[in-house]
C-alpha positions in Angstrom: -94.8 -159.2 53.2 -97.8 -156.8 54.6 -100.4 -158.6 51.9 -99.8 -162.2 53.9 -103.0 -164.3 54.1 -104.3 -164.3 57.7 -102.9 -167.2 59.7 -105.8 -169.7 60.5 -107.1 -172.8 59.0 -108.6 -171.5 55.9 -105.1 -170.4 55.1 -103.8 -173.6 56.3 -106.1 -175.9 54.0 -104.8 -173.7 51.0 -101.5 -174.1 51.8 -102.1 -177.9 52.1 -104.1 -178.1 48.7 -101.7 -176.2 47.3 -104.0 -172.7 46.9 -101.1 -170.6 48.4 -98.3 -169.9 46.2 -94.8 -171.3 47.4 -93.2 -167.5 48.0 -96.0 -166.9 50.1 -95.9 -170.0 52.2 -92.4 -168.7 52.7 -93.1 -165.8 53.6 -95.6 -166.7 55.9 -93.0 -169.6 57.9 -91.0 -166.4 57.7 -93.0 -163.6 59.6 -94.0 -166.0 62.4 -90.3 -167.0 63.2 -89.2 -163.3 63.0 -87.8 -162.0 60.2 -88.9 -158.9 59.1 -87.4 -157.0 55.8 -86.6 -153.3 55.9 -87.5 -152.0 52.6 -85.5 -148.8 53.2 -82.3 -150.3 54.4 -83.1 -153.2 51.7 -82.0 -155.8 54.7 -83.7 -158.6 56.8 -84.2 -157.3 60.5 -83.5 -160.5 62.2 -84.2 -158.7 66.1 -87.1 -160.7 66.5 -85.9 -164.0 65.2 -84.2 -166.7 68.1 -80.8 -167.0 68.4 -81.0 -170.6 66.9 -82.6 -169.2 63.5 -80.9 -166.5 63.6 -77.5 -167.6 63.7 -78.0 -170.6 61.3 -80.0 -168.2 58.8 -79.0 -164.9 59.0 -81.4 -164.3 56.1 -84.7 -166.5 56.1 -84.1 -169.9 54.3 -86.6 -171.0 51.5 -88.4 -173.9 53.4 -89.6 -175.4 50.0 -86.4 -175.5 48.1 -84.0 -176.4 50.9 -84.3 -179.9 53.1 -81.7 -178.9 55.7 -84.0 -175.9 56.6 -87.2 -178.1 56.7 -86.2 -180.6 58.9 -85.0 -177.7 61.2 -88.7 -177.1 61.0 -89.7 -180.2 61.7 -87.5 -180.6 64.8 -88.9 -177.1 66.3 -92.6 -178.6 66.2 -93.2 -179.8 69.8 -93.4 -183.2 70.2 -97.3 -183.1 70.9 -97.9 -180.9 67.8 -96.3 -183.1 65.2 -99.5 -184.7 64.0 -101.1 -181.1 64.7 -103.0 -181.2 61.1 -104.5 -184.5 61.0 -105.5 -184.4 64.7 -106.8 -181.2 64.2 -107.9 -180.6 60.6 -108.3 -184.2 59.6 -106.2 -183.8 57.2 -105.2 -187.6 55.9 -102.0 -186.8 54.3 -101.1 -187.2 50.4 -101.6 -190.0 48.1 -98.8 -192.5 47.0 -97.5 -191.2 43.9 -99.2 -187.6 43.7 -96.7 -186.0 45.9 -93.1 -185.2 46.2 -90.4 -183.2 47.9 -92.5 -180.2 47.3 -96.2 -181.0 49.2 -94.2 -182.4 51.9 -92.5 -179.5 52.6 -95.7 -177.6 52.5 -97.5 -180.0 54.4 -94.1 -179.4 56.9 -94.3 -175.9 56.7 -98.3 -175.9 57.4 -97.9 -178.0 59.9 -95.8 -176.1 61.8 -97.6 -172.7 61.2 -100.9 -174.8 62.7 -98.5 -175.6 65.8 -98.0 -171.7 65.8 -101.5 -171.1 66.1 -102.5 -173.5 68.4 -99.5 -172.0 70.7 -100.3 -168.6 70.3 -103.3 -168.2 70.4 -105.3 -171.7 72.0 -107.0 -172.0 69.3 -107.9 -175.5 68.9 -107.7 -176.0 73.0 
């Protein structure tokens, strides 16, 4: 995970538009809740992840594949971040009929990496 994109809103847009590969949007969700793998001890150091993550996924969930893991997502957006990417990137959403389970989850999982940002770092304040 040490060639991850930079998190900002280049990386965002890609992710939204579909630039990013899914195991790297993964991965990305993944290193800002936490988890970190030990390539020595082949193992997912969860140290850094919260309890609330770590106990439900002991080993980091993939976010595109699984609903249940997404909506857990969803609900650890702040309230006032939920529309974070169209307030703050304009981004309009998708079109009827040229998206599915997929893009939403992406759009999910970008959206909540943008909440990241805007928490850690003020970014947009």
């Amino acid at each position: 995970m040490s060639n991850l994109p930079s998190l900002n809103t280049e990386t965002i847009w890609a992710i939204l538009n579909d630039k990013i590969d899914d195991a790297t949007v993964n991965q990305l969700v993944w290193y800002y809740l936490g988890y970190r793998y030990n390539t020595s001890t082949e193992t997912w150091d969860t140290s850094e992840v919260v309890k609330e993550w770590r106990d439900e996924y002991p080993q980091p969930p993939d976010f595109i594949d699984s609903r249940p893991a997404t909506v857990k997502l969803t609900r650890s957006i702040p309230q006032e971040n939920k529309q974070i990417a169209k307030e703050k990137l304009g981004f309009k959403g998708y079109k009827i009929g040229e998206f599915g389970p997929r893009q939403t989850r992406r759009a999910t999982a970008a959206n909540w990496l943008l909440s990241y940002l805007q928490q850690n770092s003020g970014q947009f304040e």
